[in-house]
N, C-alpha and C positions, 0 to 999 in steps of 0.2 A: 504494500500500500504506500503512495507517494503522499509526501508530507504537502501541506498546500503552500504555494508559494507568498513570502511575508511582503507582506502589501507594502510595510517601508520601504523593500527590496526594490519593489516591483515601480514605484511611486522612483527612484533613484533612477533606475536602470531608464524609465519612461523621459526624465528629464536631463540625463545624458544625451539621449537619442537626440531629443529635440535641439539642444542647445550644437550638437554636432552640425543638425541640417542646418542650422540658423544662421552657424557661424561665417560659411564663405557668404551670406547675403549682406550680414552684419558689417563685412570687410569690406565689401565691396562700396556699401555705404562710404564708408569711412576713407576709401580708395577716393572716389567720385568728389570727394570734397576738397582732399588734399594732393592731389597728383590730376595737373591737367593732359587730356589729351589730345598733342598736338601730331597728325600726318606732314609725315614730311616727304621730299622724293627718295624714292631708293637709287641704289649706282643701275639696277637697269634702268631706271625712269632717265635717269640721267645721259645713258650711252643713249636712248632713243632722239635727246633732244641737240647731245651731241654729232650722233650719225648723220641726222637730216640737217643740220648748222652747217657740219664742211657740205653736203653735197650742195646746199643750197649757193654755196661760196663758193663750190669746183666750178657751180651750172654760171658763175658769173666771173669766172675768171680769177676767185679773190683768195690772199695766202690771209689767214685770221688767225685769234686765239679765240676759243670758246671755254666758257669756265660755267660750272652749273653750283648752286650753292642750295644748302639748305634752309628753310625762315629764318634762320640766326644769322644767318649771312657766312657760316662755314662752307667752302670748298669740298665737293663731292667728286667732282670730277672738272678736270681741265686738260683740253684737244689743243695745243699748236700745231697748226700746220707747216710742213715745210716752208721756209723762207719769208715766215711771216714777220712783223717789224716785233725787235725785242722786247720796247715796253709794251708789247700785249698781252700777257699775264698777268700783271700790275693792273691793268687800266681796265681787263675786261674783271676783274674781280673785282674790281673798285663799281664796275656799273652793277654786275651781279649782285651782290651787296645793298647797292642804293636800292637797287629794284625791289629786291625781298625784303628790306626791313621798313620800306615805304610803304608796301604794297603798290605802288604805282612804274610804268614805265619813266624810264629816265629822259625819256624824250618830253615828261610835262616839267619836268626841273629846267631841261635845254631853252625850252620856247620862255617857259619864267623868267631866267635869267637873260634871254636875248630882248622880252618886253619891257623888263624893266630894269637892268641892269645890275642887281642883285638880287637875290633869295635873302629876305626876311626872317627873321625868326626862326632863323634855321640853327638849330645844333646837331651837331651828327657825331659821333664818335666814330674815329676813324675817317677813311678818304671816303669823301661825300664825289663821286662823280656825276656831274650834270651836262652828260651827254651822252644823245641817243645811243641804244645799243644794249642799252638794260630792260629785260621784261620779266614781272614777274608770271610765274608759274602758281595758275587758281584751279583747284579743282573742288566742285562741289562750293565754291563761294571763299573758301580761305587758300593761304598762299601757304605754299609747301614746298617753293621754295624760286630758287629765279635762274635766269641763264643771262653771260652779260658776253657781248660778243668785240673784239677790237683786232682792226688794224684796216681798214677799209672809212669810207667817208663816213661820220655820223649814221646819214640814212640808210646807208650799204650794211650798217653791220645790226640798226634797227631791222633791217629786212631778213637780214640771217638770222637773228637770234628769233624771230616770228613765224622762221620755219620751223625753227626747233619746238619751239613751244607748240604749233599747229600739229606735227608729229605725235607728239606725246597726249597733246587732247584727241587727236584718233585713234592711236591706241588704247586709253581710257576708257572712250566711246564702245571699242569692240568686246571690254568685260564687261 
């Protein structure tokens, strides 16, 4: 004959159970409040906005630096092409940069600064570049990160870096 089981037991072992299920919802509570999350580009997102950058620049004849960064404005990936001008590493990181932590293309800094002869109220830490060629990278409405393109005219390298970017939201498009 089996003895019956002692309900204090039973009362324990019931409020184990729950507190176990409870626990990864509780956390994640807790997660949700103090840990934000932010999408950023991956190095494939990156080689796609790179790949279509040169080819967009072979289809024009042009040698560039492309540099892809992520919303902090860190460096994911950077393409020079053969015989491109040296300071294009420097310069397209500097647009890379301006693009993703503005959220805006560097080409509305250019036109600002050509209408009115400075930028305002501007603090930037680090090289603030205000010239075309910086776009930032938006998917789903937030930026996850930018591509800055140098060594061709302002609008030549705003035109490459718009293919990279155009790449990567068709690829996006197809998952």
């Amino acid at each position: 004959m089996r003895a019956a089981p002692d309900a204090g037991l039973m009362r324990g072992l019931a409020l184990v159970t729950l507190l176990a299920l409870a626990a990864p919802a509780a956390a994640q509570l807790v997660q949700d409040k103090l840990v934000q999350d932010r999408p950023a580009l991956t190095l494939a997102g990156a080689r796609i906005i790179t790949e279509a950058a040169q080819a967009e620049a072979e289809k024009r004849g042009l040698k560039v630096t492309i540099v892809v960064v992520d919303p902090a404005g860190v460096p994911i990936a950077l393409r020079r092409m053969d015989d491109a001008p040296a300071p294009g590493p420097e310069i397209a990181t500097g647009k890379a940069q301006t693009a993703a932590r503005f959220g805006n293309p560097t080409a509305v800094f250019e036109q600002r600064l050509q209408k009115e002869g400075q930028l305002r109220y501007l603090t930037f830490p680090g090289a603030m570049v205000a010239s075309e060629g910086g776009i930032p990278v938006k998917l789903n409405g937030r930026t996850v990160g930018a591509v800055g393109v140098s060594g061709a005219t302002s609008q030549e390298d705003g035109l490459i870096a718009a293919a990279g970017v155009a790449a990567l939201e068709a690829a996006a498009a197809k998952k």
